[in-house]
C-alpha positions in Angstrom: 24.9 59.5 1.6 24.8 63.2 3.0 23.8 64.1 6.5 20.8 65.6 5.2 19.5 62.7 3.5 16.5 62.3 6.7 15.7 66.2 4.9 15.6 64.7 1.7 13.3 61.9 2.3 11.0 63.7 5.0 10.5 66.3 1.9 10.2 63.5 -1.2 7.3 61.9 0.6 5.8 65.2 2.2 2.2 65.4 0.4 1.8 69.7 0.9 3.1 72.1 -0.9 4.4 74.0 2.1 6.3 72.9 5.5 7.9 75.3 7.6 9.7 73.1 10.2 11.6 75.1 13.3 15.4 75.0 13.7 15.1 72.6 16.2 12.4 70.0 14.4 14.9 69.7 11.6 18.1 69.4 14.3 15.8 66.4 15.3 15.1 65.2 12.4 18.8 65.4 11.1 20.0 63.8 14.7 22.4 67.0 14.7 22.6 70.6 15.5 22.4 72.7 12.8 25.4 75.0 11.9 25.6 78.7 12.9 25.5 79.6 9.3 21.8 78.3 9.4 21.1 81.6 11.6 21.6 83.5 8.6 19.4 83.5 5.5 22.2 83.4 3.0 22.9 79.7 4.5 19.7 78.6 2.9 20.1 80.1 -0.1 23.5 79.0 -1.5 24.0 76.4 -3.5 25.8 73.5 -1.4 25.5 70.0 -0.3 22.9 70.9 2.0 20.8 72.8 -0.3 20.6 69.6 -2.3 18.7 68.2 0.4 15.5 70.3 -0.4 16.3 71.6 -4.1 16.8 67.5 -5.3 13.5 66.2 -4.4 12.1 69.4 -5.9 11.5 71.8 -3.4 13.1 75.6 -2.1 13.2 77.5 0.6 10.6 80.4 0.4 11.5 82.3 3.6 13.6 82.0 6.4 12.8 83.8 10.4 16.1 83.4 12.2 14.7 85.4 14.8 12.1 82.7 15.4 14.3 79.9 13.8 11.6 79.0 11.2 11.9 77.9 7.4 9.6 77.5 5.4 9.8 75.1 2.4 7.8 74.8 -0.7 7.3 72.6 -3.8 9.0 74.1 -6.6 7.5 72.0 -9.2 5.2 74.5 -10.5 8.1 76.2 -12.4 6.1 79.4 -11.1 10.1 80.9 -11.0 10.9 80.2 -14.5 10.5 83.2 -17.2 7.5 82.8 -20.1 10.3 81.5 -22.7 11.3 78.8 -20.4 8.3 77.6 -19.6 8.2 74.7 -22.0 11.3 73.5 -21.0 10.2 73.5 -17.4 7.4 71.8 -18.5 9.4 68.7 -20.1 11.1 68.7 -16.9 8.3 68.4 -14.5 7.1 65.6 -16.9 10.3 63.6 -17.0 10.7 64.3 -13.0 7.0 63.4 -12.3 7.9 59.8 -14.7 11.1 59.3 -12.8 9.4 59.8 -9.4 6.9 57.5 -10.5 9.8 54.6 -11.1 10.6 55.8 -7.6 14.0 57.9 -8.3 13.7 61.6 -7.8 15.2 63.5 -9.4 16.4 67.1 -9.2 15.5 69.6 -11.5 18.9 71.4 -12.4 20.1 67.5 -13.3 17.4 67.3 -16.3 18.3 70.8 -17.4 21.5 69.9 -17.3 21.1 67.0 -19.4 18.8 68.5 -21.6 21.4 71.4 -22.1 23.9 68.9 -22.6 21.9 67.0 -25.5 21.0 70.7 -27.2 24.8 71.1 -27.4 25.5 68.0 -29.2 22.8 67.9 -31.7 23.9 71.8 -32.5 27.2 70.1 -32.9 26.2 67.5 -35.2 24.1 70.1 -37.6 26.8 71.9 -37.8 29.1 68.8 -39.0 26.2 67.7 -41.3 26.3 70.7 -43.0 29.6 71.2 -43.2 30.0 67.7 -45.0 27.2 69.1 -47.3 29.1 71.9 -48.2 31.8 69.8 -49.1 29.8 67.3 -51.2 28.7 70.5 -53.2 32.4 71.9 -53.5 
């Protein structure tokens, strides 16, 4: 389990769209400081272990104050980032997330892409076989 989990959760069963806890709500709610790099925007940002904690149960991080040591969090499961041509596909995955979720297992986004990228590949792999064997049937 990562230290973030308590991030994880607290955002799976928020019922907004938006939260935009302080530095030191989270540091409670995590029952630790948070590092230094979290004083700096790119820290929220990168990929990573902790950026699991929001991006898994489907949510980013829209802006970050370091000055005021404020982040602000929002649901991501509009696909409102995703271009026109992959809009269906995020479509399929919101579906397939909101079924999963309803089983009670989130899941994250990039993990049904992933596994939707992954099937693509073998069924283009297996046309291609199929009609090479066709082409050797007609040889």
């Amino acid at each position: 389990m990562s230290k973030y989990q308590p991030l994880s959760d607290h955002l799976a069963h928020l019922q907004g769209d938006q939260w935009a806890p302080t530095f030191h709500e989270l540091e409670r709610m995590l029952g630790f400081g948070l590092p230094k790099g979290a004083h700096k925007t790119g820290w929220w940002t990168k990929d990573g272990g902790h950026a699991d904690a929001w991006s898994e149960p489907g949510w980013r991080v829209e802006r970050v104050d370091p000055d005021k040591e404020v982040v602000k969090f929002v649901r991501d499961a509009d696909g409102s980032e995703t271009s026109v041509a992959d809009q269906d596909f995020a479509e399929d995955d919101r579906l397939i997330r909101r079924q999963l979720q309803i089983a009670g297992r989130p899941v994250p986004v990039r993990n049904v892409a992933l596994a939707g990228g992954v099937l693509a590949v073998f069924v283009g792999a297996a046309a291609l076989a199929a009609r090479a064997l066709l082409r050797r049937r007609r040889s």
